[in-house]
C-alpha positions as CSV (number, residue, x, y, z in Angstrom):
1,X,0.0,0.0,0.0
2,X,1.4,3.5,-0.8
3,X,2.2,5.4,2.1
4,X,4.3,8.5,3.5
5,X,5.3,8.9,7.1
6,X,6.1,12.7,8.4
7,X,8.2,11.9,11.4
8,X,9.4,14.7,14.3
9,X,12.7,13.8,16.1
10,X,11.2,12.9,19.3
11,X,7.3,12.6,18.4
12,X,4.5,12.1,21.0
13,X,2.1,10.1,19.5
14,X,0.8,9.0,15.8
15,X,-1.7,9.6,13.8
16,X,-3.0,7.3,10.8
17,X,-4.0,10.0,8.3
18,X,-6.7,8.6,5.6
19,X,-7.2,11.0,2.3
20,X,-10.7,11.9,1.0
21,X,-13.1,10.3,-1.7
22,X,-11.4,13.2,-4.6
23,X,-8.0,13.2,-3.7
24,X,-5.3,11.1,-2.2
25,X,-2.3,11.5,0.3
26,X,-0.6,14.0,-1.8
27,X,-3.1,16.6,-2.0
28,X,-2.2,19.9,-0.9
29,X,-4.8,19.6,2.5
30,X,-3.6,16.4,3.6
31,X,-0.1,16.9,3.2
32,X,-0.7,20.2,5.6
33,X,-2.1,18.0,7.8
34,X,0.8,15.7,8.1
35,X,3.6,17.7,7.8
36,X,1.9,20.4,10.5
37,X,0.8,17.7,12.8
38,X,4.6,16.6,12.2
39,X,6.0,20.8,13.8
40,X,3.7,19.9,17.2
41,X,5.1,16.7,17.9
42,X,2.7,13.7,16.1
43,X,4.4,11.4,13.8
44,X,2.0,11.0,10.5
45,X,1.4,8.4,8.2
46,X,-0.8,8.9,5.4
47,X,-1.6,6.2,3.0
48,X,-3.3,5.8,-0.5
49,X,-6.9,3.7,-0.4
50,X,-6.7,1.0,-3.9
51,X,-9.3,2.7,-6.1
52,X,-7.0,6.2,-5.6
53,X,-3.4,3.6,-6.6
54,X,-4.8,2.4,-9.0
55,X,-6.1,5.8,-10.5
56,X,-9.7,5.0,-10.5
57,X,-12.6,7.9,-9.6
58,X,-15.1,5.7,-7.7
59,X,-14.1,4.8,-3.9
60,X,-13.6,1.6,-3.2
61,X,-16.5,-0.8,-1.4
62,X,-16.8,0.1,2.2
63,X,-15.4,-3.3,2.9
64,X,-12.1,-2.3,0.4
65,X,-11.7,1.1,2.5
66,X,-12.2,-0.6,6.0
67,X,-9.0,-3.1,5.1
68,X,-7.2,-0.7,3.8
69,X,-7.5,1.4,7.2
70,X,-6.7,-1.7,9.3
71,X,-3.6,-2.4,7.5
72,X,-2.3,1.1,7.9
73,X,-2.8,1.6,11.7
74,X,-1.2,-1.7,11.6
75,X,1.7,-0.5,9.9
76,X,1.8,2.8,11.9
77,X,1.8,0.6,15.0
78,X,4.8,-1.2,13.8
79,X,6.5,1.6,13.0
80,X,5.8,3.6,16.4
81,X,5.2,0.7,18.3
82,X,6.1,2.9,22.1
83,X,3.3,5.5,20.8
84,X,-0.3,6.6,21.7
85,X,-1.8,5.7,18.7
86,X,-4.7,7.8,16.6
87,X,-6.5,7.6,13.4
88,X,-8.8,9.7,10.8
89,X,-9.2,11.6,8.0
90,X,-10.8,13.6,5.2
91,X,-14.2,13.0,4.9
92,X,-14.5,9.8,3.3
93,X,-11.3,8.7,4.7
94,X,-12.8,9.6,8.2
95,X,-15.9,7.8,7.5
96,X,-13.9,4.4,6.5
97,X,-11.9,4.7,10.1
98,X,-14.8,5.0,12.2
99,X,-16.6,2.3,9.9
100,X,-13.9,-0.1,11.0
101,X,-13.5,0.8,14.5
102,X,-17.0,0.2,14.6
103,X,-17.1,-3.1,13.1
104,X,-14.5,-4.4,15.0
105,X,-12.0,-2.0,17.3
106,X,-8.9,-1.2,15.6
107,X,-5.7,-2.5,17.5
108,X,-4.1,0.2,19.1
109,X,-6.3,2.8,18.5
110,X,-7.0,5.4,21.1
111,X,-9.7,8.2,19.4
112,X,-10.5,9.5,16.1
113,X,-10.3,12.5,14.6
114,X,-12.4,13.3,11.4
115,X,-11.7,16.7,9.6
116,X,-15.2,17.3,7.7
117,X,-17.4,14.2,9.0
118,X,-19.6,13.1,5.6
119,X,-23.2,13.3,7.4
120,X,-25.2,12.9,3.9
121,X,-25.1,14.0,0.7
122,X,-25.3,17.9,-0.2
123,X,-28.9,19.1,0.0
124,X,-30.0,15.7,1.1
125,X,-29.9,16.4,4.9
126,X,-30.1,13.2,6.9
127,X,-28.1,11.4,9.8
128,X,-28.4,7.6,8.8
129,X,-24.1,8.0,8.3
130,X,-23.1,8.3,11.4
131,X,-25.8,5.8,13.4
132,X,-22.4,3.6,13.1
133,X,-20.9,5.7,15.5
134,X,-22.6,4.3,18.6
135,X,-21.0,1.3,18.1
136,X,-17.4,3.2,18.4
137,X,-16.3,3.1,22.4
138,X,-12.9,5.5,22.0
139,X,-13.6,9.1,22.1
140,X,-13.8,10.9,18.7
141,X,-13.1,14.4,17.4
142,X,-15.4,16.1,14.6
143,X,-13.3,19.0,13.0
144,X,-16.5,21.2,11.3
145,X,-17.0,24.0,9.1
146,X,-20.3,25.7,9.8
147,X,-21.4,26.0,5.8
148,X,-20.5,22.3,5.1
149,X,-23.2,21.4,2.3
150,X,-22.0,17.9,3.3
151,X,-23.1,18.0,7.3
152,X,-25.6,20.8,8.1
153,X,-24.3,22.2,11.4
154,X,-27.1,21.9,13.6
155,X,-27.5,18.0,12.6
156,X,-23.9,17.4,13.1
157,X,-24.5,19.5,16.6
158,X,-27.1,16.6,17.4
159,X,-24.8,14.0,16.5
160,X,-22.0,14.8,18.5
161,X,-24.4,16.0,21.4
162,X,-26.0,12.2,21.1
163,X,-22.6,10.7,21.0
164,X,-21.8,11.8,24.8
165,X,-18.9,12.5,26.6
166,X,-17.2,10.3,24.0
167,X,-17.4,12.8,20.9
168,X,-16.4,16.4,20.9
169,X,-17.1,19.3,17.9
170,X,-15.2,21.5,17.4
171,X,-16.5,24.5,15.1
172,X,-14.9,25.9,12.2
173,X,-16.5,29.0,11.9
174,X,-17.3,29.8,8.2
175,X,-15.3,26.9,6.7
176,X,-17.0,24.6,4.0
177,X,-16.2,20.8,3.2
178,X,-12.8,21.7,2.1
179,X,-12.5,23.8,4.8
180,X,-12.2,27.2,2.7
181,X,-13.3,30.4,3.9
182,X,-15.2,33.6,2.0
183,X,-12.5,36.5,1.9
184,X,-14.7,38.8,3.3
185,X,-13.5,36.3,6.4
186,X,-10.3,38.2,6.4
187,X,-8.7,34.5,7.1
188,X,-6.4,32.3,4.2
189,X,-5.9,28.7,4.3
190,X,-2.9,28.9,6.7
191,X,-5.2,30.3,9.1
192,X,-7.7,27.8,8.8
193,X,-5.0,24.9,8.4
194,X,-3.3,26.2,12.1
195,X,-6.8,26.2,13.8
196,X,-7.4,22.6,12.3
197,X,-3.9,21.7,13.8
198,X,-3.8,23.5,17.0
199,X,-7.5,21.6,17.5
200,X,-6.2,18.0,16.9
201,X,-2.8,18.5,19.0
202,X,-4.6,20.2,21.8
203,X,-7.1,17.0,21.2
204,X,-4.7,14.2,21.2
205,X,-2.8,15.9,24.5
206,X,-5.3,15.4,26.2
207,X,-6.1,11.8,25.5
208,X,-2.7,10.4,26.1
């Protein structure tokens, strides 16, 4: 499986960093991510899901996805074996991780962190998505932008609040899917990227 590790000298936990359904581990976002999670301290590994190897526009089968993730936090447990351990992603890639902690609890695995949780479809409001997630028993982290056509805010509020002491929200103010901003915002995508950061090392501190 293709993968890329970003690796601080003395890092103080690891995160398995799953890409999107559009683009894969090289895209400008996730490698942000990484390398930014990399400056506070968390060793990254990001890895590419089949259908984006093998250059194919369709995600795989949520069956495909769920493999894919388990083989990755295996391998970031391998790697960083003395670590707190972590795992996530954009969107789809998110979706997959908690899929498979669901189904079965992946080794290791301490929380989740999803950057733009996939609630439904855009202007098809609905929660059906994330009923999986009451089946997930490590605490999770829902990094959201408040115009994401993907997860109306105040249904993604109700999720989280359902969720319980387990789940935490963290508001994006302004950010869409992709987590842009409007301009009138007076905020760029460094901004946007540090608040995203600062969130999930803050996050991850605390659950060590």
């Amino acid at each position: 499986m293709p993968a890329l590790a970003d690796e601080p000298a003395s890092p103080s936990a690891a995160f398995v960093l799953a890409h999107g359904a559009g683009a894969g581990m090289h895209h400008a976002f996730l490698a942000a991510l990484a390398t930014g999670l990399a400056q506070r301290g968390i060793a990254c590994l990001r890895f590419q899901f089949p259908f984006m190897a093998a250059g194919s526009k369709r995600p795989d089968a949520p069956a495909v996805a769920q493999e894919a993730v388990r083989i990755a936090v295996a391998a970031a447990a391998r790697r960083w074996p003395q670590l707190p351990l972590f795992a996530g992603g954009k969107s789809f890639g998110g979706r997959m991780s908690s899929q498979a902690q669901a189904a079965a609890p992946l080794p290791g695995v301490r929380g989740l962190v999803f950057a733009g949780f996939p609630l439904h479809p855009a202007k098809k409001p609905a929660t059906a998505r994330a009923d999986h997630l009451r089946d997930v028993r490590v605490p999770m982290l829902f990094l959201q932008g408040t115009r994401d056509a993907l997860a109306e805010f105040g249904l993604i509020e109700g999720v989280v609040r359902g969720l319980g002491s387990l789940a935490t929200l963290q508001a994006i103010d302004g950010a869409d899917h992709s987590f842009a901003v409007p301009a009138r915002s007076g905020r760029k995508a460094p901004d946007v990227e540090a608040e995203l950061l600062d969130a999930i090392a803050g996050w991850i501190a605390a659950q060590r």
